[in-house]
C-alpha positions in Angstrom: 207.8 104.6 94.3 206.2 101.3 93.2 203.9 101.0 90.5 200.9 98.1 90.8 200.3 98.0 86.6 197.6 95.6 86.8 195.0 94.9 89.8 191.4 93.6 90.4 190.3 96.1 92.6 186.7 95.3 92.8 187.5 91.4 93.1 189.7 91.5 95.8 188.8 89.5 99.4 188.1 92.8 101.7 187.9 90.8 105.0 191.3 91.6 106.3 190.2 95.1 106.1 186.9 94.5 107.8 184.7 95.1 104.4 186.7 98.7 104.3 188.1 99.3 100.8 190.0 101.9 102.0 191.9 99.9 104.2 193.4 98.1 101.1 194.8 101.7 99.6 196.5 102.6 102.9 198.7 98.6 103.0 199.5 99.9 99.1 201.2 102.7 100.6 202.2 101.5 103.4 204.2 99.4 101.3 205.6 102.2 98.7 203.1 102.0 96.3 202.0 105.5 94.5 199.9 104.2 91.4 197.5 101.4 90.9 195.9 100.3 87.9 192.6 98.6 88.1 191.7 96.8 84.9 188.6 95.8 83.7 187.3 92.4 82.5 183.8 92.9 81.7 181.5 96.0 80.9 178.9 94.6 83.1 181.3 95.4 86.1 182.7 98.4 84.8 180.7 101.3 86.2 180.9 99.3 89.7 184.1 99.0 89.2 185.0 102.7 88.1 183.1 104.0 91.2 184.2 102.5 93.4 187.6 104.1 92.8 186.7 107.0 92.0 188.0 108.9 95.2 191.6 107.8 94.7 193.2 109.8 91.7 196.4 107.5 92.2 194.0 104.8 90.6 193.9 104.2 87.2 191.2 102.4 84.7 191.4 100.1 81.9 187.9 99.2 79.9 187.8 95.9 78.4 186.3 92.3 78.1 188.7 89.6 78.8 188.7 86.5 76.6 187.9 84.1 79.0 184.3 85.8 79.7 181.3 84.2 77.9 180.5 84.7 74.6 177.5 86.9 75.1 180.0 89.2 77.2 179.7 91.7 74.4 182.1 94.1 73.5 181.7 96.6 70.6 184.4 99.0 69.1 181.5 101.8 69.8 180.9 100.3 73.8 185.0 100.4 74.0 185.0 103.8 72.4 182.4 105.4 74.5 183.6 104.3 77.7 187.1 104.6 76.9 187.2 108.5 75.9 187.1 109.1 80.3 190.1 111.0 81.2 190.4 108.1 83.9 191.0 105.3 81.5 194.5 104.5 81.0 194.4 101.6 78.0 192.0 99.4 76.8 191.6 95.6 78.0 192.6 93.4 79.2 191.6 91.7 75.9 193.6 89.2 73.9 193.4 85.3 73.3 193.2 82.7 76.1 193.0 79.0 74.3 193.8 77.3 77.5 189.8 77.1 79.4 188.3 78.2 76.1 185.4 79.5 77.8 184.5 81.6 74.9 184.9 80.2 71.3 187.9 81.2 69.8 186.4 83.1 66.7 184.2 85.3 68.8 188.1 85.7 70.9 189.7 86.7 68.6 186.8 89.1 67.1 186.7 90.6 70.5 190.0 91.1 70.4 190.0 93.3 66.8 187.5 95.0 68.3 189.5 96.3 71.3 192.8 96.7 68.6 190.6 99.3 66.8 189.0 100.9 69.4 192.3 101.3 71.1 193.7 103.1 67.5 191.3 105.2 67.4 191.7 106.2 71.0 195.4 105.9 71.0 195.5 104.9 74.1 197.6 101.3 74.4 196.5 97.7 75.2 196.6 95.3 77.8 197.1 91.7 76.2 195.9 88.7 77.9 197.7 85.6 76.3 197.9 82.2 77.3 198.2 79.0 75.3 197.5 81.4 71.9 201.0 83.2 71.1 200.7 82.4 67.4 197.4 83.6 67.0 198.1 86.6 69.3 201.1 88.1 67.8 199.8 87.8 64.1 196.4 89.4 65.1 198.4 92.8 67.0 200.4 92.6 63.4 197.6 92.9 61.4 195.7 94.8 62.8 198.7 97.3 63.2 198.7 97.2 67.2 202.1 98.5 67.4 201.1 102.1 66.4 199.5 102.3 69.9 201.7 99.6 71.9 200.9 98.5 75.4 201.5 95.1 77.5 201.5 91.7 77.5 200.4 91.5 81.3 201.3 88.3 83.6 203.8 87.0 80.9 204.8 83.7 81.7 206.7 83.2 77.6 210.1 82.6 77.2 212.7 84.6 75.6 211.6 84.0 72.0 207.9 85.3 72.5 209.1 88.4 74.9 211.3 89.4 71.9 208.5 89.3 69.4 206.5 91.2 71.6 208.8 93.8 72.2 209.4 94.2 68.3 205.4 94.7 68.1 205.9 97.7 70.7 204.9 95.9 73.9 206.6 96.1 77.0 206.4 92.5 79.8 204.9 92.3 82.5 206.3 90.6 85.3 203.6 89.1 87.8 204.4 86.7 91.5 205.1 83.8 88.8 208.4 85.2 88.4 208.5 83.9 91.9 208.0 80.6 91.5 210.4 78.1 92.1 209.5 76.5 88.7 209.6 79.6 86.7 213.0 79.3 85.0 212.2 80.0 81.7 210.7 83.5 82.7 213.3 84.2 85.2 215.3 84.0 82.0 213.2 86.6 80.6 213.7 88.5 83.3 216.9 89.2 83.5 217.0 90.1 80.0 214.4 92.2 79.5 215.7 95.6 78.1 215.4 97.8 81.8 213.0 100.3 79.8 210.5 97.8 78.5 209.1 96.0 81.7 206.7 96.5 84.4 205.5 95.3 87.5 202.1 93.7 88.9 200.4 91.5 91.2 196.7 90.9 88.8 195.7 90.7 92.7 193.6 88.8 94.1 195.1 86.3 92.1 198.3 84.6 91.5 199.9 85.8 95.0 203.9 85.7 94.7 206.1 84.3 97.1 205.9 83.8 100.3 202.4 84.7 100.2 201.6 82.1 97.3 198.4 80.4 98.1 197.1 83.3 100.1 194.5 86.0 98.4 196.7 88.7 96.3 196.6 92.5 97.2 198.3 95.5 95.7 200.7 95.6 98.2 202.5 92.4 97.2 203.4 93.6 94.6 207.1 94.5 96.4 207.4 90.9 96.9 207.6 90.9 92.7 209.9 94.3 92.9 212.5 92.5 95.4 212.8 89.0 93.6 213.4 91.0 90.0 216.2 93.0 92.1 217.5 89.5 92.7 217.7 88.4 89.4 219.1 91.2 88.0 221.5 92.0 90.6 220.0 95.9 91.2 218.6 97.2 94.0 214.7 97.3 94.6 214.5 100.8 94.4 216.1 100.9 91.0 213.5 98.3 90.1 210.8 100.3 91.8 212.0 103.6 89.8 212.7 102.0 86.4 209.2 100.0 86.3 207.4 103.1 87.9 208.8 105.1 84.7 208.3 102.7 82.0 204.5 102.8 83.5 203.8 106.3 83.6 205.8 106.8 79.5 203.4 104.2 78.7 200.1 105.2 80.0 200.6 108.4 80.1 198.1 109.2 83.1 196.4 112.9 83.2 195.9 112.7 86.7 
């Protein structure tokens, strides 16, 4: 069984499905997927977001603001606390640090970002890191605000071995997205293949970021077997091993109810 471990569900392109959202949960398991986890960016989107799954227990939820929403794209540890207490919610984020667009100022980032670190304590439920351009700042942040006690992800990780290992030590697993399948991605390749087999997971953040050969093209859960096959390649396994090792890393750390 595949695991999708981090999706846009309410952002995705539904014309290939004729408008029918449905459609896009039967090409996931047409292509071996059982699980799906829809993340959350904003709390304006979120109740839209969390109903529109809401028929499809094999869907998971995240609540969170991402960093790259505008600084009045409030988040408070009581919002996160409220809305993260559902049974349905799986972690908290995606939150983190994003000093590449800088769309929102980096104190009211990295705020944000405490905010979600407590709220995610208190819930002990794990986080889904966003981190691009802002390692430094990201790793000493989940250290002092004790992030490890809770764990979670650093999703779409495009580091190299040196930043994976720190983020392991903090109690995060990797997240390997379609830029693993990239011809120009041999620095995470590396990671990759090196990543300890019960530390990783799989995604396609569909609709963006579509792996190969579908690179260019809108993202959907279903790609995400594109990401499961390439990783067999690198590390010399078979996809189902990938399929079964990811799948299990995901459920031991999310720890769905459902």
């Amino acid at each position: 069984m595949l695991v999708d471990s981090h999706c846009h569900l309410d952002r995705l392109d539904l014309t290939p499905y004729s408008g029918d959202f449905s459609g896009v949960i039967e090409h996931a398991h047409a292509a071996g997927l059982g699980r799906m986890l829809c993340v959350s960016i904003n709390l304006a989107d979120y109740v839209a977001m969390r109903q529109l799954v809401e028929a499809w227990m094999e869907i998971d939820v995240s609540v969170g603001v991402h960093p790259n929403e505008g600084e009045t794209a409030a988040a408070t540890e009581a919002e996160l606390l409220a809305l993260g207490a559902d049974p349905r919610v799986v972690a908290i984020g995606e939150t983190g640090l994003d000093y590449h667009w800088q769309d929102c100022p980096v104190a009211v980032q990295q705020e944000r970002f405490r905010a979600h670190i407590r709220a995610a304590r208190a819930l002990q439920k794990p986080l889904i890191v966003h981190c691009r351009d802002a390692s430094e700042d990201t790793l000493r942040i989940l250290r002092e605000e004790n992030a490890g006690s809770v764990g979670g992800v650093f999703h779409c990780f495009t580091g190299d071995w040196a930043e994976a290992s720190q983020a392991l030590d903090q109690n995060f697993l990797i997240s390997f997205s379609g830029i693993v399948t990239f011809k120009n991605a041999r620095v995470l390749q590396d990671v990759a293949r090196r990543v300890p087999r019960d530390r990783y997971l799989i995604e396609t953040d569909a609709p963006y970021l579509a792996p190969a050969p579908m690179r260019g093209k809108p993202n959907y859960p279903a790609y995400v077997a594109h990401v499961a096959d390439f990783i067999a390649g690198l590390q010399g396994v078979s996809v189902a091993r990938v399929a079964e090792e990811s799948a299990a890393n995901y459920y031991d750390l999310f720890k769905p109810r459902h």
